[in-house]
C-alpha positions as CSV (number, residue, x, y, z in Angstrom):
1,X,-62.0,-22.4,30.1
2,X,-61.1,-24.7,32.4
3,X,-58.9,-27.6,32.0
4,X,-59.2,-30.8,33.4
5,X,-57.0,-32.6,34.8
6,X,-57.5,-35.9,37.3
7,X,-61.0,-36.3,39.1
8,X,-61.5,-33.6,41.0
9,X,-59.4,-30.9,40.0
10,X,-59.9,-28.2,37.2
11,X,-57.6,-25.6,36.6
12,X,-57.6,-22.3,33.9
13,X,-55.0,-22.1,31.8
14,X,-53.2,-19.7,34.1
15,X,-52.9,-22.1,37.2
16,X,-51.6,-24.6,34.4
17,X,-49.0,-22.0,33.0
18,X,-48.0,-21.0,36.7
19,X,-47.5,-24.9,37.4
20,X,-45.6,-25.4,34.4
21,X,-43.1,-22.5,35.7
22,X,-42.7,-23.6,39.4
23,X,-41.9,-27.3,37.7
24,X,-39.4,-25.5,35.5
25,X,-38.0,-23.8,38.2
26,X,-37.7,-26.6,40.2
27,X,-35.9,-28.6,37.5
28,X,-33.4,-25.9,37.2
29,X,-32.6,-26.2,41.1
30,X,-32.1,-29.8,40.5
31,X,-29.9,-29.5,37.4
32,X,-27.8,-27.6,39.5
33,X,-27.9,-30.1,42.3
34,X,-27.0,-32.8,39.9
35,X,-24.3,-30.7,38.9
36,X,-22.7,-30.1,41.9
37,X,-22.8,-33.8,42.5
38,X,-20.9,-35.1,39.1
39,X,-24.3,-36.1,37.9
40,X,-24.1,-34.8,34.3
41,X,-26.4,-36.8,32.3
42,X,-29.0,-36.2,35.1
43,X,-28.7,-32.5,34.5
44,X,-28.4,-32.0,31.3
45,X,-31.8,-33.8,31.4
46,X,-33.4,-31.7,34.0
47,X,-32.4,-28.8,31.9
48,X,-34.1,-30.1,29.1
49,X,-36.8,-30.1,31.3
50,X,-36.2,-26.5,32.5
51,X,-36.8,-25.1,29.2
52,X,-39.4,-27.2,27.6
53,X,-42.0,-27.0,30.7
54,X,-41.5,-22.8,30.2
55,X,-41.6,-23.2,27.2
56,X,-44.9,-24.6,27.2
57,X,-45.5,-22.2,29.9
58,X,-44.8,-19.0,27.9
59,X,-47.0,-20.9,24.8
60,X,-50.1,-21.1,27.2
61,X,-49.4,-17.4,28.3
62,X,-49.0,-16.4,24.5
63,X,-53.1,-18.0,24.2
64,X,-52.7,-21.1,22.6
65,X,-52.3,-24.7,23.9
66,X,-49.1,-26.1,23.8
67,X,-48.7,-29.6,21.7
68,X,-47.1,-32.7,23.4
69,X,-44.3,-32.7,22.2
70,X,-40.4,-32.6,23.3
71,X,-38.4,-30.8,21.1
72,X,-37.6,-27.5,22.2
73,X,-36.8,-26.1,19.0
74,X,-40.4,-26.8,17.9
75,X,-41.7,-25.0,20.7
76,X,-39.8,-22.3,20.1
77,X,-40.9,-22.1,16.9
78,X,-44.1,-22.3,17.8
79,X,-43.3,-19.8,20.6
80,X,-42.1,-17.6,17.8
81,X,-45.9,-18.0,15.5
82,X,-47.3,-16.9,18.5
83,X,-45.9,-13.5,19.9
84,X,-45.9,-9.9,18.3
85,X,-43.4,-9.0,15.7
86,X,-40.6,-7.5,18.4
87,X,-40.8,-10.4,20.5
88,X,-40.3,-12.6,17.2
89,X,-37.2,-11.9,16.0
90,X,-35.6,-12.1,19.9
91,X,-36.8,-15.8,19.3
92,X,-35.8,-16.6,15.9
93,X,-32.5,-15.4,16.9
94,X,-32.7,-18.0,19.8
95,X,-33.6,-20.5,17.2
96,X,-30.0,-19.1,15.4
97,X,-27.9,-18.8,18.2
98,X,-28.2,-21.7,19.9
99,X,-28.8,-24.3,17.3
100,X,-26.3,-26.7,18.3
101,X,-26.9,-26.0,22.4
102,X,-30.8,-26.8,21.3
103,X,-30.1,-29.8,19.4
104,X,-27.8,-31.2,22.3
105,X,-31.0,-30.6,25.2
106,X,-33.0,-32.2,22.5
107,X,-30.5,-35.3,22.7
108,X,-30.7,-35.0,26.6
109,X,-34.2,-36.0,26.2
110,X,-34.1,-39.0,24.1
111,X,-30.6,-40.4,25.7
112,X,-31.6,-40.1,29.1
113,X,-34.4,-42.9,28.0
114,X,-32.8,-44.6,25.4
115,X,-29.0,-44.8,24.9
116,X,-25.9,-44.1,26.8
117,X,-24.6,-40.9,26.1
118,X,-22.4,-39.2,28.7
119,X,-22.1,-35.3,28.9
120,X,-18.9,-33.2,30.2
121,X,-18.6,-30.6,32.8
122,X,-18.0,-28.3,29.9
123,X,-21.2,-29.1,28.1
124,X,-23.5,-29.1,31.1
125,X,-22.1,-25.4,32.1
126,X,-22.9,-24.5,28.4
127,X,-26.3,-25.6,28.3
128,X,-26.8,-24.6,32.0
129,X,-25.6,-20.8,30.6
130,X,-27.7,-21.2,27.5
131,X,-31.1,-22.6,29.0
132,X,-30.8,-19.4,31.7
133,X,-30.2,-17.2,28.5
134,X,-33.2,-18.5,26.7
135,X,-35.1,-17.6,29.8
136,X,-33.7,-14.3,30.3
137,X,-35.2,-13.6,26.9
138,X,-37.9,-15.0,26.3
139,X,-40.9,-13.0,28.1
């Protein structure tokens, strides 16, 4: 079915989920830009970014619609309702894993609009490390 979205243009749900991936990667490429530049709080923001728009990409691809939401933890989690049993437990161990790298991206989001928060070289390499990770392993 497709969706709609502006005036003239409908997509399917796969045109959506292959937009949603290109974005991704895009915000990757400029996390690492950012990086490169000093520009920490900008990155760890576009890697928030990175992960929830495949996130969202890998719910569409899993048949469902993806809530609009931001936390990636609840998309993974959705994610995770989603996908057969072997793929599951790769993403509840995600969920375990990177609790605290999760929570952090999650802080990204909200800080980046709402209060000052500055983040370290060390913590944007982390998160960089863990958002490629995530990707890696979740198909």
């Amino acid at each position: 079915m497709p969706l709609y979205l502006g005036r003239e243009q409908n997509v399917t749900k796969k045109d959506e989920e292959k937009s949603l991936l290109k974005r991704s990667t895009d915000f990757l490429e400029t996390a690492e830009y950012q990086t490169s530049r000093g520009f920490y709080n900008l990155a760890t923001f576009s890697l928030e970014q990175t992960l929830q728009l495949f996130l969202k990409a890998k719910v569409l691809a899993a048949g469902s619609d993806y809530p609009r939401i931001h936390s990636v933890r609840n998309l993974l989690r959705l994610l995770s309702s989603l996908v057969p049993k072997d793929k599951k437990s790769a993403i509840e161990s995600i969920l375990k894993n990177y609790f605290m790298e999760l929570g952090m991206l999650e802080d990204a989001y909200v800080t980046s609009r709402y209060v000052t928060r500055e983040f370290t070289t060390e913590e944007v390499e982390t998160l960089t490390k863990t958002v490629r990770e995530i990707m890696k392993n979740v198909k």
